[in-house]
KOLGU-213985 format. One record per residue (C-alpha): x, y, z; residue number from 1. Coordinates in steps of 0.05 Angstrom, whole numbers, plus 5000, padded with zeros to 4 digits. Example, Ala and Ser with C-alpha at 12.3 -4.5 7.8 and 13.67 -1.06 7.14 Angstrom:
residues 2
(semi (5246 4910 5156) 1);
(semi (5273 4979 5143) 2);
This chain:
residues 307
(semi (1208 6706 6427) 1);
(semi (1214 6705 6499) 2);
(semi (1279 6673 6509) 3);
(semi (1335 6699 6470) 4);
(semi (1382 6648 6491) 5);
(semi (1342 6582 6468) 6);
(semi (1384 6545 6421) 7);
(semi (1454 6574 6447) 8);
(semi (1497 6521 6476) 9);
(semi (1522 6563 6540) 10);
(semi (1493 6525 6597) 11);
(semi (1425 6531 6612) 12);
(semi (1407 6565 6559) 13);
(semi (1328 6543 6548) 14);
(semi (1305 6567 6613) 15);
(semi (1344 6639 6615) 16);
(semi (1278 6669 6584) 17);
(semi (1220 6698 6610) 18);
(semi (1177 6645 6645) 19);
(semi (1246 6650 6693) 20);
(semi (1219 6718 6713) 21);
(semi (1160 6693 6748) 22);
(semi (1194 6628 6793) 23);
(semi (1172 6664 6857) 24);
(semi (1130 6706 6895) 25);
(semi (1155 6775 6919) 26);
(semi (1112 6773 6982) 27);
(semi (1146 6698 7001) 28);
(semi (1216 6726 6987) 29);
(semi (1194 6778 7033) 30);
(semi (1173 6730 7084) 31);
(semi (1239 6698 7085) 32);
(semi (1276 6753 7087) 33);
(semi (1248 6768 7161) 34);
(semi (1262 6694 7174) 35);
(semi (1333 6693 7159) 36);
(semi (1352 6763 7179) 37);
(semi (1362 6793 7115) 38);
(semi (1368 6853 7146) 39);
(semi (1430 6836 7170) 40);
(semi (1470 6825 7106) 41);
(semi (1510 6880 7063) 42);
(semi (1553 6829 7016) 43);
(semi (1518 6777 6977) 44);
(semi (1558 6725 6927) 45);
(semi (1515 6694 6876) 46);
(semi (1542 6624 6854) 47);
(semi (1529 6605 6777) 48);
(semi (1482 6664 6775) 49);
(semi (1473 6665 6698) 50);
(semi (1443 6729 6669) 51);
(semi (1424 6748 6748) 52);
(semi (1354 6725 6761) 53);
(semi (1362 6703 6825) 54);
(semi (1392 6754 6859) 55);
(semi (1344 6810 6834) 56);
(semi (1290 6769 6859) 57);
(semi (1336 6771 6930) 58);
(semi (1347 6850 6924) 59);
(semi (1279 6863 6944) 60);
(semi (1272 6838 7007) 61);
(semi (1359 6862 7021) 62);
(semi (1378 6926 7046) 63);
(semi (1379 6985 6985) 64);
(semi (1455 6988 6999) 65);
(semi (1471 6912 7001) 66);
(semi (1525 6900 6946) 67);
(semi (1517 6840 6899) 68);
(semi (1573 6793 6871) 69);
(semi (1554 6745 6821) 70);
(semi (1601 6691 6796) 71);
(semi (1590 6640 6735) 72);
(semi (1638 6596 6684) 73);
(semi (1604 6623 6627) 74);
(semi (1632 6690 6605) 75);
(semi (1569 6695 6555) 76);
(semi (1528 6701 6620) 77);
(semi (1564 6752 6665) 78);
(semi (1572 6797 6597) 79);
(semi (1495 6793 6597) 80);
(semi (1486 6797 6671) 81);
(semi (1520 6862 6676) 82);
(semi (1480 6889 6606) 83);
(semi (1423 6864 6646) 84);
(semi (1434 6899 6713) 85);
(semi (1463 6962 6678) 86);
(semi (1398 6966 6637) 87);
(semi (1360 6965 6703) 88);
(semi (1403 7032 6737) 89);
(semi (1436 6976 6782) 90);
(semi (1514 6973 6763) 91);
(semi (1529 7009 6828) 92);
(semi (1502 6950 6870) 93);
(semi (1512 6892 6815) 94);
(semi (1584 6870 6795) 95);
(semi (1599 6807 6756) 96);
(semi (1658 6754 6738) 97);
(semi (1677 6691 6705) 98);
(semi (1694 6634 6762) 99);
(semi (1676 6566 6777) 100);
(semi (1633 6549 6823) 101);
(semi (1688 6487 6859) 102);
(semi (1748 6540 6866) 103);
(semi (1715 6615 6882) 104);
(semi (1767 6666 6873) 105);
(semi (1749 6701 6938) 106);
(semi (1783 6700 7011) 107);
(semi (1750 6668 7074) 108);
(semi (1694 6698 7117) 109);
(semi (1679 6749 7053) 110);
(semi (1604 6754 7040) 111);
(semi (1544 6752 7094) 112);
(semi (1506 6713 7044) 113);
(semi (1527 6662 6999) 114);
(semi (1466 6641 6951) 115);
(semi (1451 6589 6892) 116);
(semi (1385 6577 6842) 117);
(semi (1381 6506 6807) 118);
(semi (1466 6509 6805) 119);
(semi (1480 6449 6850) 120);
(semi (1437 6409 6796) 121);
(semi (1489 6417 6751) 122);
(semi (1548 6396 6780) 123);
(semi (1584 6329 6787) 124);
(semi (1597 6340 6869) 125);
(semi (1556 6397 6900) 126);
(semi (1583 6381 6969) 127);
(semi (1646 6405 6942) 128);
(semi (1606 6480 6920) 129);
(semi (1578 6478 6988) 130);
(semi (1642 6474 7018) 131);
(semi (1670 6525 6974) 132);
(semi (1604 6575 6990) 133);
(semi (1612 6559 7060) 134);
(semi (1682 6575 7064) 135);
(semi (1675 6649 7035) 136);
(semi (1614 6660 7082) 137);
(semi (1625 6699 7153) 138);
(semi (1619 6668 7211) 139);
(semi (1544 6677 7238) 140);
(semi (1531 6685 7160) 141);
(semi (1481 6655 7106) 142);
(semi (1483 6602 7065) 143);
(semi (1419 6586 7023) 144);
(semi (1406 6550 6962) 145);
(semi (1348 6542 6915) 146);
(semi (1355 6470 6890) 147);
(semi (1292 6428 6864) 148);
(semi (1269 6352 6863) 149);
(semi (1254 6361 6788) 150);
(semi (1228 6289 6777) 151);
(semi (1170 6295 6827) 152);
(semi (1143 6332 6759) 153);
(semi (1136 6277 6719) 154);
(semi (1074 6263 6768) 155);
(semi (1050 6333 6766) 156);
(semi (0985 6338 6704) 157);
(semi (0942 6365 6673) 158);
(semi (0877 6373 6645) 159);
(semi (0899 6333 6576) 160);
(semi (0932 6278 6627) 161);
(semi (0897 6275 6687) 162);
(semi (0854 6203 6654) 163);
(semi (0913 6175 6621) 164);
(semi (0926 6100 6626) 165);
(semi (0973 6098 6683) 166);
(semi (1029 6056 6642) 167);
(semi (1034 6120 6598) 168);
(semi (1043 6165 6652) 169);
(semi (1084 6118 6685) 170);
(semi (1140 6112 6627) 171);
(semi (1147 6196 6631) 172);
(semi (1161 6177 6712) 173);
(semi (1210 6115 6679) 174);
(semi (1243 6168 6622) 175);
(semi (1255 6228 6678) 176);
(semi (1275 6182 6727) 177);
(semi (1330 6147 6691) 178);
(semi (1356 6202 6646) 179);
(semi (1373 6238 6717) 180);
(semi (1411 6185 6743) 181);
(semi (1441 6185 6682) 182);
(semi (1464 6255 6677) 183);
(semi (1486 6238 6758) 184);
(semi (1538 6182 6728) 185);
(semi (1565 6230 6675) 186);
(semi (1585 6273 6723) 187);
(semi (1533 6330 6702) 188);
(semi (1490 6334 6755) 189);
(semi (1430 6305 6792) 190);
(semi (1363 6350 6773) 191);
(semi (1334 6330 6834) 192);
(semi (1391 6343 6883) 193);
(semi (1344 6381 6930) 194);
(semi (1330 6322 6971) 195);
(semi (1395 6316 6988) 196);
(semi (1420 6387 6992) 197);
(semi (1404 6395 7078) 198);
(semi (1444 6323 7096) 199);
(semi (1503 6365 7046) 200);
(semi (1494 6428 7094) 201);
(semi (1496 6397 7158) 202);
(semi (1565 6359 7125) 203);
(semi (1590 6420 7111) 204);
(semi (1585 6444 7186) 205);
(semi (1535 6497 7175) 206);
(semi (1485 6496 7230) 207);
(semi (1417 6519 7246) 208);
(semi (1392 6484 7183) 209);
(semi (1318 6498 7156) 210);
(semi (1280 6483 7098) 211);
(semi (1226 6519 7063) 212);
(semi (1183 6507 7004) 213);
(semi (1176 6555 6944) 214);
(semi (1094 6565 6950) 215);
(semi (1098 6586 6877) 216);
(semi (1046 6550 6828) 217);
(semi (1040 6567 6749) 218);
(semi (0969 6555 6739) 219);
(semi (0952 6558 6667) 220);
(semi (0880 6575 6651) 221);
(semi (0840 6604 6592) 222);
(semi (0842 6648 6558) 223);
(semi (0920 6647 6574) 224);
(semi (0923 6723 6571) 225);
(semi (0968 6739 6625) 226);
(semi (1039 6758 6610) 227);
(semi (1061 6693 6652) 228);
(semi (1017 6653 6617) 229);
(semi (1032 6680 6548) 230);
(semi (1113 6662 6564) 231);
(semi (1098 6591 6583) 232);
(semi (1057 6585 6525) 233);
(semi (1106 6615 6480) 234);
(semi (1162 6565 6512) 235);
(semi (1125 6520 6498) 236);
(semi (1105 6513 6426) 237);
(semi (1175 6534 6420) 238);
(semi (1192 6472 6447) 239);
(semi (1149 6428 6414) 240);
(semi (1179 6460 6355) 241);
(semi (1249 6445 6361) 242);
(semi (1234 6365 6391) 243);
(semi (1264 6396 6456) 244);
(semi (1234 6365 6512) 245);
(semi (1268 6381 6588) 246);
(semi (1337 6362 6545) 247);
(semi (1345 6358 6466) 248);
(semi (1331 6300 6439) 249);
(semi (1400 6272 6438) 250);
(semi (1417 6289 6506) 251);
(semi (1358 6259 6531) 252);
(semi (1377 6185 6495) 253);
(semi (1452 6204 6523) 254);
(semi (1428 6208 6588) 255);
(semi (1377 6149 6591) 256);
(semi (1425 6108 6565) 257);
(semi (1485 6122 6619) 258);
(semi (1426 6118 6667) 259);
(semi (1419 6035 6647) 260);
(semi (1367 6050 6598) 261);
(semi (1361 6010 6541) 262);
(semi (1361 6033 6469) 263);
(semi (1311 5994 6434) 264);
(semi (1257 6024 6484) 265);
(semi (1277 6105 6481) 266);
(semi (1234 6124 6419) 267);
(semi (1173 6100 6454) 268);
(semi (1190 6137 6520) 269);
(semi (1211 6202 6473) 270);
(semi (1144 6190 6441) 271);
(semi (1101 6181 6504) 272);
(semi (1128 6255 6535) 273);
(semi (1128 6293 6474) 274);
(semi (1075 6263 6423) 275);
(semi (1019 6300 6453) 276);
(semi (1031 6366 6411) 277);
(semi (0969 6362 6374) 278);
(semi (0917 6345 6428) 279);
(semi (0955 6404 6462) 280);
(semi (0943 6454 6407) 281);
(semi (0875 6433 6394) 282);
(semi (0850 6439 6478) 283);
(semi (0882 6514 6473) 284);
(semi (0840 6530 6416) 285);
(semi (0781 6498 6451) 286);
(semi (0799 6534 6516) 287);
(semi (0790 6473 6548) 288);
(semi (0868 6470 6567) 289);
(semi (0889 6477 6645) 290);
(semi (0936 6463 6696) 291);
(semi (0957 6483 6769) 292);
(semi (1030 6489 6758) 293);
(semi (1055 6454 6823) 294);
(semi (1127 6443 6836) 295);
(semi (1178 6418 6886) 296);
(semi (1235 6469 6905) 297);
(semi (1266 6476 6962) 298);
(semi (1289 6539 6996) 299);
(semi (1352 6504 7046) 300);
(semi (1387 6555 7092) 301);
(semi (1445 6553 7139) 302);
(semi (1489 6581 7178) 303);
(semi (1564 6583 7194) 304);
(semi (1588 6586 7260) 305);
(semi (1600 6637 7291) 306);
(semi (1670 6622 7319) 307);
């Protein structure tokens, strides 16, 4: 299995496994490191950096002596973050510790970059992390975040879809749609915050705002062989498996229902974006299977002033 981590209830747990390992291109990162003076930076704080993906990606477009801080709530995590990094030679770059993301445990002005992946998602007021990220940041340094508009996917199909009658498509749109809002008025997040995430920059003061697109695609073709394509198909029969769709089951009807959903119409919705499991299995063996693997995530960068 691919994912160690699936069915643990640490945070985020379902998408700590491999499939996470191919989110971006190298040659982008590169290209954006140029862009936003990478060069420049020696002290880098990770915020909710889980097992470390993110900032590994980052390390190869940073200087070799640049010096990595990663913070996240979940102790699970940074003990696996710093097997992870050790594993890879990197301790002497890569430290860890458990903080939360709304009260960082460092002084002003301490990193040149202060970076997030798919963490302001997750949390009830992410102009209160910015604040906090842009606070510990130098002046003249970075702040960038990796945030997504998650429920532009529910539009995004594929070769099993692409001729479906538009009301079935339609009530995935009406299920992902309302179960974030939902999960916004609980207080756990808003999985599409990345719209909103450059009006929460320039709020924070940080200036010379930009915005990028990740120009990563997961196209999924036959005869699946690749190892990217084996981990997404691994993830997800594995989900199909467990009834696990982009939530469980039960935090799915938890979160359409705190999103004004109504009860006597969530097994239908459930059914509609997770009943196609055997059509699915059956185009793979066919080979007749495919998809181009668009998504929207932003790449939002800032800057503090200088003084």
């Amino acid at each position: 299995m691919t994912n160690e981590f699936r069915t643990l209830d640490s945070h985020s747990a379902e998408y700590f496994g491999d499939t996470r390992d191919y989110w971006w291109n190298l040659d982008y990162i590169a290209l954006i490191g140029r862009r936003l003076a990478f060069d420049r930076v020696h002290d880098v704080l990770d915020v909710g950096c889980g097992i470390g993906h993110w900032t590994e990606v980052l390390a190869s477009a940073l200087p070799a002596d640049a010096r990595v801080t990663g913070i996240d709530r979940d102790p699970l995590w940074i003990e696996k973050a710093t097997e992870r990094v050790a594993a890879r030679g990197l301790s002497d770059r890569f430290q860890y510790r458990a903080s939360d993301a709304q009260t960082l445990p460092f002084p002003d002005s301490s990193f040149d970059l202060v970076t997030c992946q798919t963490v302001l998602i997750h949390v009830a007021d992410p102009g209160a992390v910015i604040a906090e990220m842009t606070r510990v940041a130098r002046p003249g340094g970075l702040v960038l975040a990796s945030e997504p508009n998650n429920v532009a996917s529910s539009l995004v199909l594929n070769s099993n879809a692409f001729n479906d009658p538009v009301e079935e498509i339609l009530s995935g749109v009406e299920l992902q749609l309302t179960c974030e809002r939902g999960k916004a008025a609980l207080g756990e997040g808003n999985n599409s915050v990345g719209d909103v995430v450059p009006g929460l920059f320039k709020a924070a003061g940080l200036e010379e705002i930009v915005v990028y697109l990740n120009d990563k695609a997961n196209p999924f073709l036959p005869p699946y062989g690749t190892p990217e394509q084996r981990a997404m198909l691994e993830e997800r029969q594995d989900f199909e498996a467990r009834d696990f769709w982009i939530w469980s089951r039960d935090d799915t009807r938890r979160y359409f229902l705190a999103g004004g959903g109504v009860e006597a119409r969530f097994d239908a919705l459930w059914a509609s974006v997770t009943g196609g499991a055997e059509r699915f299995e059956k185009s793979i063996a066919d080979r007749t299977y495919s998809h181009a693997g668009g998504a929207l995530n932003y790449l939002v960068a800032g800057r503090k002033a200088a003084g």
